[in-house]
C-alpha positions, 0 to 999 in steps of 0.5 A: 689334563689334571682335573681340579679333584687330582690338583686338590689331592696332589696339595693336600698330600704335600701339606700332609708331608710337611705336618709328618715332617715337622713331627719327626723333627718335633719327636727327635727332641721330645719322645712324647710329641704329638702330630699337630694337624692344623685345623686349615689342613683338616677343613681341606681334607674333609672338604675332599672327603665330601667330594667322595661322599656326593660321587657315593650318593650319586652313585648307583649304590648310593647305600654306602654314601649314605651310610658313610653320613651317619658316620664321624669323621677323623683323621689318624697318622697311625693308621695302617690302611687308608681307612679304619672304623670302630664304634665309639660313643653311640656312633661309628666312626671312620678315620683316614690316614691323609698319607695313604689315602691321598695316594688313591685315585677317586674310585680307589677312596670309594672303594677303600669307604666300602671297604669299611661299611662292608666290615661293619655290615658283615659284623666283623667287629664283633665276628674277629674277636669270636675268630682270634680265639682260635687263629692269628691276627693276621690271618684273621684280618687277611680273611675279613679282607678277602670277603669284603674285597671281592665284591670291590672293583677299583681296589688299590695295587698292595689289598689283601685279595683272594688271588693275593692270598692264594698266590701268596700262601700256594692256596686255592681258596674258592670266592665267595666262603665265610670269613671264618673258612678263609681264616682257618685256612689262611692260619694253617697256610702261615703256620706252615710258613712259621710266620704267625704271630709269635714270629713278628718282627721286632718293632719296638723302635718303630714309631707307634704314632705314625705309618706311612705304609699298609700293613695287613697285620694292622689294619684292624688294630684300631678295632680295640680302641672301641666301646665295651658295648654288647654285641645286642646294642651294636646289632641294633645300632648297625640296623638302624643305620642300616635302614637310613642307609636305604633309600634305593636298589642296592646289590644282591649280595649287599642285601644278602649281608643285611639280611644275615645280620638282621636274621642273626641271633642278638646275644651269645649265651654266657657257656660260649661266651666263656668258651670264647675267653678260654682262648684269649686268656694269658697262658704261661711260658716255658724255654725248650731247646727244641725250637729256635728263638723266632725273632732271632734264629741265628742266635743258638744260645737263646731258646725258644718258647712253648706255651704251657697252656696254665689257664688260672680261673677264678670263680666267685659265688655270691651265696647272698642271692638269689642263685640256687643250688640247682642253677650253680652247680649245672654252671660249675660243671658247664664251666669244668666241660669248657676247661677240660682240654686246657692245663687248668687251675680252679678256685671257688670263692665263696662271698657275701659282704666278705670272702668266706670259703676258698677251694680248688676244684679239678672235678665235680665230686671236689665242689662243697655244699655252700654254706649257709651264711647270708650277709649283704654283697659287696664284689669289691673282697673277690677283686681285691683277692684275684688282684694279689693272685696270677690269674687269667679269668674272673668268673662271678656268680650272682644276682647283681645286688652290690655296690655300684662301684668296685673299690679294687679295679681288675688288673691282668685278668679277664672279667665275666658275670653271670647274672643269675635267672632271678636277677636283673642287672648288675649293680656296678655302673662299670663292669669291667667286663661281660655281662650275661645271663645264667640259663634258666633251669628246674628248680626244686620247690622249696615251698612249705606251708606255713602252719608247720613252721614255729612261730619263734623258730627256724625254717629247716629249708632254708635254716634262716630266722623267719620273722611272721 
């Protein structure tokens, strides 16, 4: 006999067919339409979802029922998977996609809110963008899958598991490894398959803002649409919900995640924080007649593409700061160590209120003594330069004294900011990227005494007017 929680969910996903009716019927006439979702449906639906929360807290492993309260709630129709979470606005917030989600029984919607809390107790979100530097999407979301998905009894027919993907990709992939193991893995398996990233279907007519289907490729897409916020700040936040979330026995290997997050280092140095950009950076093109074009193989006279791996860097130094000869030129020869094994171009910009000297380096003997100038920062002059060049990364030496607003906005191009050991905090209330510390190192003593220096002339250590 149907009970009155599958008699709601049979409605609700009838309502959720009409309202994807009526936007299909909408799109054809306007491209931009958008999927109204009537305020009645989105009460009903929640009211469910509620249902689903009690049934967590009530629970055994009430943790994730907990956790899911401290959570937002919204409902997204483009949304490949169930569920799907990302960090806005101070909070963590969980969307559902009614069209999928209503297709589960109780125990498969639990699992599918778990699903997500493990993502986020794993740290997954900042972990993937470490992991893409060197592998797919897809095999990158596969792997997180399988990690948290091992621990889930009740999971729906189409989720990524370790036997999935083992009978999949002809692997034998043990339980219970790093994510990080399971994607390196999975990529050498779809690199064999030449089914990676580049060889995705052509999609460009699907669309964009509904799925009906799971989609593995996808499922973590909405990742991207969360906060720029440091990985510091979001640990913390993660902590905290994590200790409101405790309010009785939880699993062993729930309490292993926990604490491997709270025992894990806050921050990545600003070196392998670089050495993670140097892996997403755009790289150029180039045809060859060795390789068929992968969206359309059958088609000889179109070629295909090898990556020419051309990474064009930028790096800036404020000779205004506080940043000493010292600390900049063990932080150019880190930069040049990091950039050895990839095709590289490197320009120097030397700027204080205004771009002053303009070099490229291939090696540590072609860097020049800084000059002397010492005007007041403005960061605006770099930006407006590297937005009229081709370049994939902005790396900006300085103590962070500037403007608070940059008056050319960072267009194609990654941004990092080294602050220097002696400066605090960056001026600009938006960065436009990271933000890091430079390591502090020995510094030579450049005191001198007082008494040998004319009261109306120069210092020769710094060769600046010294006013006493």
């Amino acid at each position: 006999m149907e009970t009155y929680f599958e008699t709601l969910v049979k409605e609700l996903y009838e309502k959720a067919k009409k309202i994807i009716t009526i936007f299909l019927k909408a799109n054809r006439r306007d491209n931009n339409a958008k999927i109204n979702i009537p305020k009645d449906f989105k009460e009903e639906f929640f009211s469910l979802v509620d249902k689903v929360t009690l049934s967590l807290m009530e629970d055994k492993d009430n943790f994730y029922g907990y956790f899911l309260f401290q959570m937002s709630r919204e409902i997204r129709f483009d949304i490949s998977s169930p569920t799907a979470v990302n960090f806005k606005g101070s909070k963590y917030i969980i969307y559902f996609n009614p069209i999928i989600f209503l297709t589960l029984t109780i125990k498969q919607m639990e699992s599918a809110i778990k699903h997500e809390i493990l993502h986020i107790v794993s740290m997954h979100l900042i972990r993937a963008k470490e992991c893409k530097v060197e592998y797919g999407t897809l095999a990158v979301n596969m792997a997180m899958d399988v990690v948290v998905n091992t621990y889930l009894d009740h999971l729906p027919p189409y989720a990524t598991t370790l036997e999935w993907v083992n009978l999949n990709y002809s692997l034998k992939l043990l339980p219970f490894e790093s994510f990080e193991y399971y994607a390196e893995k999975i990529q050498t398996a779809i690199d064999l398959l030449e089914e990676d990233n580049d060889a995705a279907e052509d999609d460009s007519n699907k669309d964009e803002k509904l799925e009906i289907d799971y989609d593995p490729e996808k499922t973590h897409d909405i990742w991207e649409d969360s906060s720029d916020i440091d990985e510091k700040t979001l640990k913390e936040f993660t902590e905290k919900s994590i200790n409101n979330s405790q309010k009785g026995t939880i699993p062993d290997f729930l309490e292993s995640m926990i604490s491997s997050l709270k025992n894990s280092k806050a921050e990545l140095p600003w070196n392998l924080y670089l050495k993670r950009l140097m892996g997403t950076v755009e790289s150029n093109k180039k045809k060859t007649i060795t390789r068929r074009n992968r969206r359309q193989p059958d088609r000889f006279d179109l070629r295909g593409q090898l990556s020419s791996h051309k990474a064009k860097i930028v790096v800036a130094l404020d000779i205004s700061g506080s940043i000493s000869d010292e600390e900049f030129n063990q932080a150019i020869k880190e930069v040049l160590g990091i950039v050895k094994n990839v095709n590289h171009e490197i320009t120097i910009i030397e700027c204080d209120s205004e771009i002053r000297r303009v070099y490229k380096v291939k090696s540590v003997k072609d860097i020049k003594d800084r000059m002397k100038i010492r005007g007041s920062t403005k960061f605006t002059p770099v930006f407006d330069y590297a937005n009229n060049k081709k370049i994939n990364l902005l790396v900006y030496f300085t103590d962070g004294k500037g403007e608070d607003k940059l008056l050319s906005i960072p267009k194609g191009y990654k941004t990092l900011w080294v602050i220097s050991g002696r400066g605090d905090t960056l001026s600009l209330k938006e960065a436009y990227g990271a933000v890091k510390k430079l390591n502090k190192i020995e510094i030579k003593d450049n005191t001198f005494d007082m008494r040998d220096v004319p009261r109306d002339g120069y210092s020769m250590n710094n060769q600046q007017r010294m006013h006493v």
